[in-house]
C-alpha positions as CSV (number, residue, x, y, z in Angstrom):
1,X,76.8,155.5,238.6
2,X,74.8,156.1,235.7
3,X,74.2,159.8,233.9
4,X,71.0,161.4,234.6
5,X,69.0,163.5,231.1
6,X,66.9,166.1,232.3
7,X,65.3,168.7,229.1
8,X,63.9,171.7,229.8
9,X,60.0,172.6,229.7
10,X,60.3,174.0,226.4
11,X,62.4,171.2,224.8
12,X,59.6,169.0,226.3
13,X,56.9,171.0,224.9
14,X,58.8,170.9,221.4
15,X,59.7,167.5,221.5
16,X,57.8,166.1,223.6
17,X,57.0,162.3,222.5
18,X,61.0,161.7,221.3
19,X,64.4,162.2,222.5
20,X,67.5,161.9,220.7
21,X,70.8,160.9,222.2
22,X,72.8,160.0,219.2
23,X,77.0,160.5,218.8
24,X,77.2,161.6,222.9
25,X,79.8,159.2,223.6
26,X,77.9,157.1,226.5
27,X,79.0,154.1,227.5
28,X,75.7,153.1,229.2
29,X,72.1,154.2,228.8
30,X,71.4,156.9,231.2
31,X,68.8,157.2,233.9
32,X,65.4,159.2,232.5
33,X,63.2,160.5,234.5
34,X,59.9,162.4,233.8
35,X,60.0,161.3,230.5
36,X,57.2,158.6,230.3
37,X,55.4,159.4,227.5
38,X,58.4,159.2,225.2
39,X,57.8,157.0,222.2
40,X,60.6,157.5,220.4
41,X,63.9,157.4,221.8
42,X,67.4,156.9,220.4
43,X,71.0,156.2,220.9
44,X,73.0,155.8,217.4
45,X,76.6,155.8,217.4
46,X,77.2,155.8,221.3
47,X,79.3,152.6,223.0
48,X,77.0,151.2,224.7
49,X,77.3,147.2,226.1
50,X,74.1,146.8,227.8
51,X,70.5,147.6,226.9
52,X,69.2,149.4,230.6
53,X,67.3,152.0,232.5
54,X,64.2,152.3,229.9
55,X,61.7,149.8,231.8
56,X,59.7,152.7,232.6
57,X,59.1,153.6,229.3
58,X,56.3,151.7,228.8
59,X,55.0,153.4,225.8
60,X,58.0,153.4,224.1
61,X,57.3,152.2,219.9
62,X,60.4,153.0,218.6
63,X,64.1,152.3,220.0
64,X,67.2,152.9,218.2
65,X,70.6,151.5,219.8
66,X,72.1,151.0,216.0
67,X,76.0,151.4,216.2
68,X,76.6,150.3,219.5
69,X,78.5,147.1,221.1
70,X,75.8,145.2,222.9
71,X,76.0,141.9,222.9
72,X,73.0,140.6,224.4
73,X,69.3,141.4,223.9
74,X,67.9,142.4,227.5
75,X,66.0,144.8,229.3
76,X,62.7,144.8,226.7
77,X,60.4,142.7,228.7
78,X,58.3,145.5,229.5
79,X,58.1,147.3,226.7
80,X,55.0,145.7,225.3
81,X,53.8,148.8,223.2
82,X,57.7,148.8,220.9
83,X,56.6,148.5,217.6
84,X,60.1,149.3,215.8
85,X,63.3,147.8,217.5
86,X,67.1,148.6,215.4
87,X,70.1,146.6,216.9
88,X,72.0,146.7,213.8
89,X,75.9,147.2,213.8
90,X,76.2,145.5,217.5
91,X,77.8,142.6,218.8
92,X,74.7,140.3,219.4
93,X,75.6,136.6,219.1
94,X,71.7,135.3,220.0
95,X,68.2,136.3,219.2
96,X,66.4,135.8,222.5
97,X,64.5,137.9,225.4
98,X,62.0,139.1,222.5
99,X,59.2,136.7,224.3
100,X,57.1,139.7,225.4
101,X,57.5,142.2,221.9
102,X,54.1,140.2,220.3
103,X,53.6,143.9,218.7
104,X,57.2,144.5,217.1
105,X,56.5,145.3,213.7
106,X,60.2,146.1,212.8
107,X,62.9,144.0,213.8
108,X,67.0,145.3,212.6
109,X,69.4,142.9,213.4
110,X,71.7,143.5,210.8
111,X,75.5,143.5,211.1
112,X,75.7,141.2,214.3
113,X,77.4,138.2,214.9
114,X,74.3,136.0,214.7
115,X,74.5,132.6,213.3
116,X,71.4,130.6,213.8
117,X,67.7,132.5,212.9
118,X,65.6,130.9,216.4
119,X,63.2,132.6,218.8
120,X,61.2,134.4,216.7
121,X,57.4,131.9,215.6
122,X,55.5,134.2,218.4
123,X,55.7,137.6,216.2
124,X,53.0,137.0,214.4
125,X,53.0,140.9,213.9
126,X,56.5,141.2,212.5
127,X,56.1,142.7,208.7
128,X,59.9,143.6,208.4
129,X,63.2,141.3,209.2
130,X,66.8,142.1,208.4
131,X,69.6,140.0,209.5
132,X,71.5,140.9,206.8
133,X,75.4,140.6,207.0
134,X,75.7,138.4,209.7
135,X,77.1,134.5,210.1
136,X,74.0,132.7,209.0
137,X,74.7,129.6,206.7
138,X,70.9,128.6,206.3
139,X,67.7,130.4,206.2
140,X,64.9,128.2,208.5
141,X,63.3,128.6,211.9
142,X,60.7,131.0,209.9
143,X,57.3,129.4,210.9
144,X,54.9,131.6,212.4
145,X,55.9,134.7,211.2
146,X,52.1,134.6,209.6
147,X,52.7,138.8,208.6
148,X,56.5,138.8,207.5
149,X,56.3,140.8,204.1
150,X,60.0,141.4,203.6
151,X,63.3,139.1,204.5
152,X,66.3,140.8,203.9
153,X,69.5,137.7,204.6
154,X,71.8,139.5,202.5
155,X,75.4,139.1,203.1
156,X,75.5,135.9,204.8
157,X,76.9,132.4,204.4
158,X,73.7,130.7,203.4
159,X,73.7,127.5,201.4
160,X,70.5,126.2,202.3
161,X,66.8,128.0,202.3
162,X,64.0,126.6,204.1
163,X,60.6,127.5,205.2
164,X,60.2,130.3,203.3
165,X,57.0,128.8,201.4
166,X,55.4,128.5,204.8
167,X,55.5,132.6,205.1
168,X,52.2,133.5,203.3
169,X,52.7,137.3,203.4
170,X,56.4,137.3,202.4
171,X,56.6,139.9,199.4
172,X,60.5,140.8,199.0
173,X,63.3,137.9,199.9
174,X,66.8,139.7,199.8
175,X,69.1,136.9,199.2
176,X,72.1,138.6,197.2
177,X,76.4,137.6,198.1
178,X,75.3,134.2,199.9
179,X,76.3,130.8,198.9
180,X,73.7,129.1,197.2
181,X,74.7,127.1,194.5
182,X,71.7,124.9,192.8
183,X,68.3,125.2,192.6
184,X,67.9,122.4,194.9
185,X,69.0,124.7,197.6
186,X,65.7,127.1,196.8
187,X,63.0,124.9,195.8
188,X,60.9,126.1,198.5
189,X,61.0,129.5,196.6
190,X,58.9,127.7,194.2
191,X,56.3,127.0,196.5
192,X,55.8,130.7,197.2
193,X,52.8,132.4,195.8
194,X,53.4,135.2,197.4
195,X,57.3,136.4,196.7
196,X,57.0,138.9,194.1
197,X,60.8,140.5,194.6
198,X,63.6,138.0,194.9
199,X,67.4,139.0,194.6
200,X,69.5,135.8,194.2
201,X,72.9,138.1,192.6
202,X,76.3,137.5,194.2
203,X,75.8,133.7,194.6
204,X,77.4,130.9,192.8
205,X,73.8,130.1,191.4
206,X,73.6,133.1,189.3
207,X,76.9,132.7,187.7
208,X,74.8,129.7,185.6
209,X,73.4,130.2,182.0
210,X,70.0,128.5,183.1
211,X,70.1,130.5,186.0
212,X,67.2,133.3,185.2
213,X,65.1,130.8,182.9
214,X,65.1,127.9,185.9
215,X,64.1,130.9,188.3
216,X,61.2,132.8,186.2
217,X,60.2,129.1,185.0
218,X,59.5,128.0,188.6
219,X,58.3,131.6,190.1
220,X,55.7,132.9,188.0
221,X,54.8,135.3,190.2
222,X,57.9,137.2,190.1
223,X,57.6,140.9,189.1
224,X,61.5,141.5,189.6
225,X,64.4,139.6,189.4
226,X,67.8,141.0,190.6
227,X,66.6,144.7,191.4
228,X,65.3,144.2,187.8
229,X,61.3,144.3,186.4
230,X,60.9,141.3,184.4
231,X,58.6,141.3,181.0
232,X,56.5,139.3,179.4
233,X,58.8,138.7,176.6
234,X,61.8,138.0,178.9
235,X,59.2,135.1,180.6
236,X,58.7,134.0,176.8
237,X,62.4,133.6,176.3
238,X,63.9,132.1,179.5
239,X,60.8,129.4,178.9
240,X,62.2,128.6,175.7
241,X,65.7,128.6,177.0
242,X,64.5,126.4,179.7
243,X,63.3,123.4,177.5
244,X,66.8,123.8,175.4
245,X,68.8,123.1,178.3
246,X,66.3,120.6,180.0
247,X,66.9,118.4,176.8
248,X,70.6,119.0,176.6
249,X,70.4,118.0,180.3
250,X,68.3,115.1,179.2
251,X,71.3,114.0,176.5
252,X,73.8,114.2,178.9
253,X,72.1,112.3,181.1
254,X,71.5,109.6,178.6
255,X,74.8,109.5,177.1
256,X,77.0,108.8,180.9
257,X,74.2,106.0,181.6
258,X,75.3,104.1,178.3
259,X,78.7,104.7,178.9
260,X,78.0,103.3,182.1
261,X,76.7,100.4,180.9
262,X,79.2,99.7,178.5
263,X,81.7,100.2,180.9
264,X,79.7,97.5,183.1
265,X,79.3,95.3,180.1
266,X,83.2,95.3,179.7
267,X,83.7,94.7,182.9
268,X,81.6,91.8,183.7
269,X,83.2,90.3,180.4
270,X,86.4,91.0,181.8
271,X,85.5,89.3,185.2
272,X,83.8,86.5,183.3
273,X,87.1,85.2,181.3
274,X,89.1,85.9,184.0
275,X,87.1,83.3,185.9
276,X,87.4,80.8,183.0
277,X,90.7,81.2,183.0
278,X,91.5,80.5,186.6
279,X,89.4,77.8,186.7
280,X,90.7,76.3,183.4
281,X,94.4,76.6,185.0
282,X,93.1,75.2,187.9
283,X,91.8,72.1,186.6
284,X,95.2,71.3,184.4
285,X,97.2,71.9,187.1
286,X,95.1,69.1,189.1
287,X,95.5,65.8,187.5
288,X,92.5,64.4,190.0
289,X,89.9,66.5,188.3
290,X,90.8,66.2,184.5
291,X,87.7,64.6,182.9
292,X,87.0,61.4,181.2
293,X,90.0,59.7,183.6
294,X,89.4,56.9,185.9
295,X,91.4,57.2,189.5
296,X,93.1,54.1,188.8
297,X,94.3,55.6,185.1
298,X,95.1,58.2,187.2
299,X,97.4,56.6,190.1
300,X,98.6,54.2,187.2
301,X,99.7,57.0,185.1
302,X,101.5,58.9,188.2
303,X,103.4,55.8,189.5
304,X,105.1,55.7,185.6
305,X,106.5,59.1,185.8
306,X,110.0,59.8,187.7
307,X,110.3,61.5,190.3
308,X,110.1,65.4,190.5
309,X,113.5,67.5,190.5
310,X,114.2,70.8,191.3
311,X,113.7,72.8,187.5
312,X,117.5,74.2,187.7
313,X,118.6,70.6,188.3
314,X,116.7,69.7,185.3
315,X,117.8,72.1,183.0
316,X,121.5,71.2,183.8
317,X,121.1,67.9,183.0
318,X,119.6,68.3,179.9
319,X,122.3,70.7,178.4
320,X,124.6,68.0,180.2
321,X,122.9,65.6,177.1
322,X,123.3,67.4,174.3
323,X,126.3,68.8,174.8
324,X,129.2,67.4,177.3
325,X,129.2,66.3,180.3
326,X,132.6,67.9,181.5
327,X,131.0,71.2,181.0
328,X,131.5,74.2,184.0
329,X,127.5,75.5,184.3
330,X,126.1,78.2,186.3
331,X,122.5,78.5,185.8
332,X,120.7,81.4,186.8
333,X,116.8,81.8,186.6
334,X,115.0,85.0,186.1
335,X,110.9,86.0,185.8
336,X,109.5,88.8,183.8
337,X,105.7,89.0,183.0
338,X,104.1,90.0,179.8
339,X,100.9,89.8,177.6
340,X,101.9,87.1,174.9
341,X,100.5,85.5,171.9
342,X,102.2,81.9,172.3
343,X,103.1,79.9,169.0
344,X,101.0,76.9,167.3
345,X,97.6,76.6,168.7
346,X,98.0,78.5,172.2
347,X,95.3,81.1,172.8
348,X,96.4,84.8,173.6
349,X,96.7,85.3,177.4
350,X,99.1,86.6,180.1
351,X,102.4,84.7,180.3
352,X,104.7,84.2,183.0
353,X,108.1,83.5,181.4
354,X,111.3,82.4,182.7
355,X,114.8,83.1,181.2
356,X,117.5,80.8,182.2
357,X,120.9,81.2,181.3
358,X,123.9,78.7,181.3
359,X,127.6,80.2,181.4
360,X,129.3,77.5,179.7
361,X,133.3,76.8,179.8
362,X,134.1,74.0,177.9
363,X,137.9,73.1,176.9
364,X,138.4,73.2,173.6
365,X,141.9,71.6,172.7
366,X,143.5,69.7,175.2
367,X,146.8,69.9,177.7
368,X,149.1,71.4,177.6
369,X,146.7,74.2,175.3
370,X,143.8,74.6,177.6
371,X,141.5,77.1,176.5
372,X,137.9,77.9,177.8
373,X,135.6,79.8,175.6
374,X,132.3,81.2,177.5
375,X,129.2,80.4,176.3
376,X,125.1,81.5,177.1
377,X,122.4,79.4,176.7
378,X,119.1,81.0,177.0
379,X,115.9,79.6,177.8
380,X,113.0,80.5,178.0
381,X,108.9,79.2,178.2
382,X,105.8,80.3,179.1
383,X,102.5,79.5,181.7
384,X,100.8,78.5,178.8
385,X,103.1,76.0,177.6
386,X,103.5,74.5,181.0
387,X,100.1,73.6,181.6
388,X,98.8,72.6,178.1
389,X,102.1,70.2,177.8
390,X,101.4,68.9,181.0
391,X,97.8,68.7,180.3
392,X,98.4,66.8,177.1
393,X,101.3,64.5,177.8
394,X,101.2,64.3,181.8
395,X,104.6,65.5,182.0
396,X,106.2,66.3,185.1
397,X,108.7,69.3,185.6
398,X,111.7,67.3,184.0
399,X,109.5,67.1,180.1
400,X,108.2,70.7,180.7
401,X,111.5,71.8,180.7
402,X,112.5,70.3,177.9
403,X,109.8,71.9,175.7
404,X,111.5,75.1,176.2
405,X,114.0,74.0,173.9
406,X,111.2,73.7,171.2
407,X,109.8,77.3,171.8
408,X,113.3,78.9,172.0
409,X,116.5,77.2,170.8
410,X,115.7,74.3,168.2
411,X,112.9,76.7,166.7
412,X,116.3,78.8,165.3
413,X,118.2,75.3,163.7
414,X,119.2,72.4,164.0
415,X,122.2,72.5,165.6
416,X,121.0,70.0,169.1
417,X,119.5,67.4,166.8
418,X,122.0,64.4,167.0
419,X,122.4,65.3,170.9
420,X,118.5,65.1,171.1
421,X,118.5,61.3,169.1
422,X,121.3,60.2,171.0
423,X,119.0,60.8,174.2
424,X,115.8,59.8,173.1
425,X,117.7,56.2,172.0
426,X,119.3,56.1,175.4
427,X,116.4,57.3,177.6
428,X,113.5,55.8,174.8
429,X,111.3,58.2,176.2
430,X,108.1,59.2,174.0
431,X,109.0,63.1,175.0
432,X,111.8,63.1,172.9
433,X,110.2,61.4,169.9
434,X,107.8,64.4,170.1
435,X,110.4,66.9,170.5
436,X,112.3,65.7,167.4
437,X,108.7,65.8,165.3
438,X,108.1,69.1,166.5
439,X,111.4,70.4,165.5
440,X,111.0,68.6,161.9
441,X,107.8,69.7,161.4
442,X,108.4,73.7,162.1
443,X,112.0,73.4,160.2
444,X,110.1,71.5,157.1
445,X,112.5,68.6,157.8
């Protein structure tokens, strides 16, 4: 059952509108009886869980239950005359059941477990709010409270503030040790004709150099800042201070949009050249497209050349020219890729090159002295060369080949010459007359 409170005539004559029940170690809120003029009534630092057994108080203003573990609002519906209500230091999750409290004029909710302000617009008499240190991360849901003249939301987990410019009485706004971190996040503040205390320390926000001139720029009104009076020459200052970092801010702005640009610019370059390019290998690579060719030149032009062979095929054959045919090879074909600046008239560009070497065995002296001496024979040609060559001359894989020989190995001497004349008189081929004018011409022949 629950504890019965009886006082005696004289404590009811010397108290006799208020009763104090505070550190009695009750678990519940005892049965009162005779008692129903009290108007003030409390129960600090008890452990109580449930708000009960005071509906006949009916002319109860004040009730203190601060330091308790209740963790629901109830029981209050008829106590239409409570003026001052303290539920700090409890266990409250909600704010509800306050539908019939249209006089409350104090309302302590601080130190609760609350995490969403709602259920409050009908107090239109509320002066006085404090949800401080609780679990709220933004501070909204405040329409209606038409006679709120302080907000205390310290100690929370708010990022965002809303509404507050729709409280036209609101004086004081506590708002220290949240987690506001840009003036976005207040603007509404500067809506406010009204705030005249504001108290923004202990977030990420005031940590910022423009932090007090953006805040006494935007709230004129403001008589203190942080706990602290502001002056006329501290407004006079942070103004100045303001337009400083507005055109820094201004700079900055100005100087990431042209590097933007440039960075765009280059880009689009980039792109542009890169398209060129493809196309341009496309087309040489395509002998149906080239311009100022008829399809007949075309087909006629195609029927004269030989027959395509595999490039390693090629390549052994050629050496096979110049050099011996008894010869032991073992080609071997490599790819490596490189930004290159080709000789002659070749433009600058990526190259794909390929290195091909020959291990050569030829026998020297003959039986019964053989003797094998190991040679390497590398190759090598670019991309580029491939497809202006075979743009220029129509040459098949067998010719492109062979200009290899004038990038790498004649470009060092003349040591393949006669080999080369023998084949161009055998083979009376027009890439051979070129290669031997090439190779005169870079050797000053």
């Amino acid at each position: 059952g629950f504890p019965l409170v009886y006082r005696s005539a004289e404590e009811k004559i010397q108290l006799s509108d208020r009763m104090t029940l505070e550190r009695q170690k009750l678990t519940v809120c005892p049965i009162i009886n005779g008692e129903e003029h009290l108007r003030l009534l409390s129960f600090q630092h008890n452990f109580i869980t449930r708000i009960q057994n005071i509906s006949k108080l009916q002319r109860l203003i004040f009730l203190d239950l601060y330091d308790n573990q209740i963790e629901e609002i109830s029981g209050l519906s008829t106590l239409r005359c409570l003026r001052v209500l303290s539920l700090g230091n409890n266990r409250i999750r909600r704010i509800s059941n306050l539908d019939n409290l249209v006089n409350l004029d104090v309302l302590d909710l601080h130190g609760n477990q609350i995490s969403v302000i709602e259920n409050l617009s009908h107090l239109k008499e509320l002066r006085m709010l404090n949800l401080a240190r609780n679990g709220l991360t933004r501070a909204e849901n405040l329409r209606g409270l038409d006679s709120l003249l302080e907000l205390n939301l310290r100690y929370n987990k708010i990022r965002l503030v809303k509404d507050v410019d729709s409280l036209p009485s609101l004086q004081r706004l506590f708002l220290s040790f949240n987690n506001i971190s840009c003036v976005e996040d207040i603007l509404c503040l500067a809506d406010s004709a009204s705030i005249s205390e504001l108290t923004l320390d202990g977030n990420p926000i005031a940590q910022e150099a423009w932090y007090k001139p953006t805040v006494l720029h935007h709230m004129m009104q403001l008589r203190q800042l942080d706990m602290k009076k502001i002056t006329e020459e501290e407004r006079r200052l942070a103004s100045v201070a303001l337009r400083k970092e507005e055109e820094k801010r201004r700079e900055s702005h100005r100087q990431t949009l042209l590097k933007e640009k440039k960075r765009l610019t280059i880009s689009n370059i980039a792109h542009h050249w890169e398209v060129q390019q493809n196309r341009l290998v496309l087309k040489l690579s395509n002998p149906e497209h080239r311009p100022g060719e008829e399809p007949c030149q075309n087909n006629r032009k195609a029927a004269a050349l030989p027959s395509t062979r595999p490039l390693l095929t090629v390549l052994a054959q050629l050496v096979h020219l110049f050099l011996s045919p008894s010869l032991s090879l073992s080609p071997t074909l490599s790819f490596s890729f490189s930004l290159s600046f080709p000789p002659l008239f070749l433009p600058p560009s990526p190259s794909l090159f390929f290195s091909l070497s020959f291990s050569l065995s030829p026998s020297l002296f003959p039986p019964p002295l053989p003797l094998s001496l190991p040679l390497s024979l590398p190759l090598s040609f670019s991309l580029w060369h491939l497809c202006y060559f075979k743009e220029k001359l129509f040459l098949n894989s067998d010719f492109l080949v062979i200009h290899t020989i004038i990038s790498g190995i004649i470009g060092g001497g003349g040591v393949f010459l006669p080999a080369l004349s023998r084949a161009a008189k055998a083979n009376n081929h027009n890439l051979f007359k070129f290669i031997l004018k090439h190779t005169h011409t870079r050797q000053g022949v």
